[in-house]
VOGU-3710 file (C-alpha; in Angstrom, 3 decimals, decimal comma):
1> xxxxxxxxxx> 4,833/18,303/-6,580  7,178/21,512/-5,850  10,339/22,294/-8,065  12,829/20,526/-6,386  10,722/17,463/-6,588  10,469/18,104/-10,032  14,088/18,575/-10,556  14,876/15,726/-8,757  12,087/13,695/-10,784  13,679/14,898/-14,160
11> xxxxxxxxxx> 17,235/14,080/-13,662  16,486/10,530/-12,531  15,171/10,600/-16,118  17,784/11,765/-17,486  15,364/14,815/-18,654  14,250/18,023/-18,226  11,350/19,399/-16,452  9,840/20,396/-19,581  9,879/17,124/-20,986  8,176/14,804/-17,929
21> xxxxxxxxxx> 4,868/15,251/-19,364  6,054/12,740/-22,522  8,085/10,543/-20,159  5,321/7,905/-19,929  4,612/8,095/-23,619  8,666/7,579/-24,238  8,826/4,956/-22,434  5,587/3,176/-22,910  7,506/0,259/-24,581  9,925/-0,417/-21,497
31> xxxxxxxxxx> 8,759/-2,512/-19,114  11,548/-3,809/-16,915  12,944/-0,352/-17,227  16,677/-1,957/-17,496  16,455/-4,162/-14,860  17,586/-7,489/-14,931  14,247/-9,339/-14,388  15,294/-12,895/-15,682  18,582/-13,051/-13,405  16,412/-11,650/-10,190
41> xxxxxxxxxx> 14,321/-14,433/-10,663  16,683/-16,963/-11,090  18,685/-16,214/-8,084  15,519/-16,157/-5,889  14,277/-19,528/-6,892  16,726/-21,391/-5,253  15,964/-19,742/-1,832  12,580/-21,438/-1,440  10,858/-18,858/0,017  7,413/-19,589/1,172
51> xxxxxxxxxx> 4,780/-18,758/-0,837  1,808/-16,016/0,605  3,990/-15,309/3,998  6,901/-13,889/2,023  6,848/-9,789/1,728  8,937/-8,156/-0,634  9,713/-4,553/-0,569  10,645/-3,241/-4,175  12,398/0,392/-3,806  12,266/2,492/-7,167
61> xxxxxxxxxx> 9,557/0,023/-8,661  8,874/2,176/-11,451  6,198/0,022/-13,493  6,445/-2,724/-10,841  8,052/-5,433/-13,438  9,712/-7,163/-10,426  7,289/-7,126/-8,021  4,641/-8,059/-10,297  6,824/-10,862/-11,622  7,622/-12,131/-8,017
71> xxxxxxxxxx> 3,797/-11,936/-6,949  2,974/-14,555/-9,861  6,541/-16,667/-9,626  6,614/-16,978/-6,329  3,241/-16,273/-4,727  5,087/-13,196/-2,456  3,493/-10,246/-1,157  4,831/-7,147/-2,809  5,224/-4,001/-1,943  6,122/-0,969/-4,604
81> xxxxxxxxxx> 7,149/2,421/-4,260  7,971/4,685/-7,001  7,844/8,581/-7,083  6,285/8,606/-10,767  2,693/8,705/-10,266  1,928/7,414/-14,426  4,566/4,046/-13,419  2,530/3,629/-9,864  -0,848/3,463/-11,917  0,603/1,524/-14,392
91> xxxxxxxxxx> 1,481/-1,184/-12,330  -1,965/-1,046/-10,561  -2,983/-1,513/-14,032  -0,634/-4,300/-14,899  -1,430/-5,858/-11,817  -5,033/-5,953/-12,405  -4,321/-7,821/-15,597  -2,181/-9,832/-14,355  -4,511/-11,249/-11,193  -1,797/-10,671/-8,916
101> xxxxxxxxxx> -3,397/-7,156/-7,062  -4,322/-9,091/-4,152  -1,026/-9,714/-3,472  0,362/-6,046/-4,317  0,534/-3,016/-3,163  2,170/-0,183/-5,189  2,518/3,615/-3,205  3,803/6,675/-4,891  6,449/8,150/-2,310  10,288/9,199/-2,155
111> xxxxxxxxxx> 11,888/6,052/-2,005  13,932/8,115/1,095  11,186/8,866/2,900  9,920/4,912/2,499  12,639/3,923/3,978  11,874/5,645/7,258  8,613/3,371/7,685  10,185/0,128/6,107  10,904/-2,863/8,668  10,841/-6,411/8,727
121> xxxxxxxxxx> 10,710/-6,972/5,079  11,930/-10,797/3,788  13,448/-9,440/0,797  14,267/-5,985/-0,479  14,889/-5,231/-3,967  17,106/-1,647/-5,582  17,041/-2,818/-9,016  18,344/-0,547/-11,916  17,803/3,259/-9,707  21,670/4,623/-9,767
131> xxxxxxxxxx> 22,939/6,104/-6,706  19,839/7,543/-5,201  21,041/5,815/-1,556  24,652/6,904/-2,248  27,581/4,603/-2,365  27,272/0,545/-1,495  28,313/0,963/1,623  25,799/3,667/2,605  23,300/2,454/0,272  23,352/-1,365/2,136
141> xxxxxxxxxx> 23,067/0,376/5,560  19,636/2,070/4,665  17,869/-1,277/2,561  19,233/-3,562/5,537  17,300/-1,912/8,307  13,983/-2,779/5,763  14,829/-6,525/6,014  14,811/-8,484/9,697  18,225/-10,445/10,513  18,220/-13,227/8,105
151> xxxxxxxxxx> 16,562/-11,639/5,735  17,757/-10,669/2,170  18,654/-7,497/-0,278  18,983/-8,049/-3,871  20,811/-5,233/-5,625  20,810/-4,727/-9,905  23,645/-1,725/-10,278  26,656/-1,693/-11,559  30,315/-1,094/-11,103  33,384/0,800/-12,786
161> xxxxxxxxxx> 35,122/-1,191/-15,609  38,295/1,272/-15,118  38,174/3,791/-12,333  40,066/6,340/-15,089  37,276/6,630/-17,327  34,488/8,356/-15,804  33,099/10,184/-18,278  29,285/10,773/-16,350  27,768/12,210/-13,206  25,943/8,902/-13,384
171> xxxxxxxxxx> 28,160/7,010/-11,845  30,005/9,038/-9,403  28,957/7,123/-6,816  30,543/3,913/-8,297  33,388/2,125/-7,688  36,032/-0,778/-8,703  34,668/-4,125/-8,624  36,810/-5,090/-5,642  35,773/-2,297/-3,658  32,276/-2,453/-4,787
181> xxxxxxxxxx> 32,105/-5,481/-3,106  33,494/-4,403/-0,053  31,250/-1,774/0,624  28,312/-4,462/-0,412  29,726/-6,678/2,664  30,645/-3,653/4,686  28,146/-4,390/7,480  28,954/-7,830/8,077  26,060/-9,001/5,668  26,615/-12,092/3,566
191> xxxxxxxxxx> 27,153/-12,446/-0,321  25,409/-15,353/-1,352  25,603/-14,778/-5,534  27,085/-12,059/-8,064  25,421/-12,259/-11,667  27,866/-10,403/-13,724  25,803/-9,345/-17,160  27,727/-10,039/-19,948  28,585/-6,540/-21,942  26,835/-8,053/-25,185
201> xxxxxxxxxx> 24,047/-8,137/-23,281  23,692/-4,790/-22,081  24,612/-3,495/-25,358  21,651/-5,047/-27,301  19,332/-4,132/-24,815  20,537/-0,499/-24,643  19,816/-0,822/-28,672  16,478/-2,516/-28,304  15,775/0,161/-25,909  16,595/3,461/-27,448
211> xxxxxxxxxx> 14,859/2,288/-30,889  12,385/1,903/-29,062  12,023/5,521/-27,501  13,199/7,210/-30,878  10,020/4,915/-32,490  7,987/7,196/-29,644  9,784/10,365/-30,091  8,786/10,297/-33,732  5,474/9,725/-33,431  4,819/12,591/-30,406
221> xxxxxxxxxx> 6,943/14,650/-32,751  4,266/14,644/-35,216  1,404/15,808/-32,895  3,217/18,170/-30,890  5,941/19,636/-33,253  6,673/22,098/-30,674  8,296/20,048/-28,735  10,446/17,833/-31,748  13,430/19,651/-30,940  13,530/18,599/-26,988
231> xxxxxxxxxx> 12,020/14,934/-27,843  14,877/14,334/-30,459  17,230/15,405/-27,716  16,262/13,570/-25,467  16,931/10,229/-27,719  20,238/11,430/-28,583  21,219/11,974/-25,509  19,236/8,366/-23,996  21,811/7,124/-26,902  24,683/8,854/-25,705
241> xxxxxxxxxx> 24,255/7,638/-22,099  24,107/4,094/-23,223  27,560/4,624/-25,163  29,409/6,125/-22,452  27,605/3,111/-20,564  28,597/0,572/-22,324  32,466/1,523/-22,011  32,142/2,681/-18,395  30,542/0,316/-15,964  29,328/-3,271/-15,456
251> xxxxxxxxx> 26,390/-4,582/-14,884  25,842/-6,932/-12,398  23,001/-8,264/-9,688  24,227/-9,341/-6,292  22,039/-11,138/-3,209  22,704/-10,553/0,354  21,679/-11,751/3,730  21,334/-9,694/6,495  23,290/-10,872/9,217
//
């Protein structure tokens, strides 16, 4: 991995370059990573896709909580790709455990560079990755040319609860509700269901979350004291994120189908 990969690998963690070595121990206790897993679900089931013929392509995977979940809900044929080689071999792992590896795949690649080779996907999933494709609009034209006419895109992001408050980098590439769903549709594409999450919601998981990586912080502390200082950091600033958050944007899922 060069520099700029590592840069690049860092900020989508919020972190610094330094601190990617304890990333997997950090977050050893998040599975779904902040993705909406029980909602996904919920608005596939009603599609009645068959079972074994079905391929899903799941774009920022990181553990591979949704396309391990869809492999033994729904019988589909997943396909993961995550940049984070320790998330890529966990989900091996997990799917292993699981008995689902048969029907998974998971690849460690640029989600950007995946998306040059993608095509004729049933289903692709962006769950929880920020604005790594850019804006709706832009972000719909790349994942619809994974899917064949027909097919469907399921999206977990969010959207701006007031356009004036802004406070992080994070969600530059975010807009109003109304206009997020106008770039969603921007390509003729169908909206079949928004799942709005409900702020309480978000807000207890953000606690769950960040207890949970302050409960690992504390404990790597203690064997590598060295590095307390940029651990402890890293919570606070994990909790800071989820504050401005919380007051910020909305969480929502939303299925499409190509047209």
């Amino acid at each position: 991995m060069n520099d700029r990969q590592q840069r690049e690998l860092a900020q989508a963690f919020d972190a610094t370059p330094e601190l990617l070595p304890f990333i997997p121990k950090l977050l050893a206790d998040l599975w779904a990573l902040g993705c909406s897993l029980e909602v996904i679900v919920e608005l596939l089931r009603p599609l009645g896709l068959p079972a074994e013929t079905t391929r899903v392509l799941d774009l920022g995977c990181g553990k591979g909580a949704v396309a391990l979940t869809l492999a033994r809900e729904f019988g589909f044929q997943a396909l993961g790709v995550d940049f984070f080689e320790p998330f890529i071999k966990d989900a091996r792992e997990r799917a292993e455990e699981m008995g689902v590896a048969s029907r998974c795949q998971f690849v460690c690649d640029d989600i950007r560079d995946a998306l040059g080779e993608a095509s004729d996907f049933d289903l692709v999933i962006y769950a929880s990755i920020g604005g790594v494709l850019g804006k709706f609009d832009e972000c719909v034209a790349k994942l619809r040319r994974c899917v064949h006419p027909g097919g469907y895109m399921l999206i977990d992001a969010v959207f701006l609860s007031d356009p004036d408050k802004v406070e992080s980098p994070w969600y530059e590439h975010c807009a109003t509700h109304q206009e997020t769903l106008r770039q969603l549709t921007a390509h003729g594409d169908a909206m079949l269901r928004e799942v709005i999450i409900p702020t309480e919601d978000v807000k207890a998981l953000n606690r769950k979350s960040t207890e949970l990586i302050r409960k690992r912080a504390e404990k790597l502390a203690e064997l590598n004291p060295e590095a307390a200082d940029s651990l402890f950091w890293y919570v606070e600033k994990q909790e800071r994120e989820s504050e401005i958050m919380e007051r910020t944007v909305t969480s929502a899922v939303w299925l499409l189908q190509r047209a």
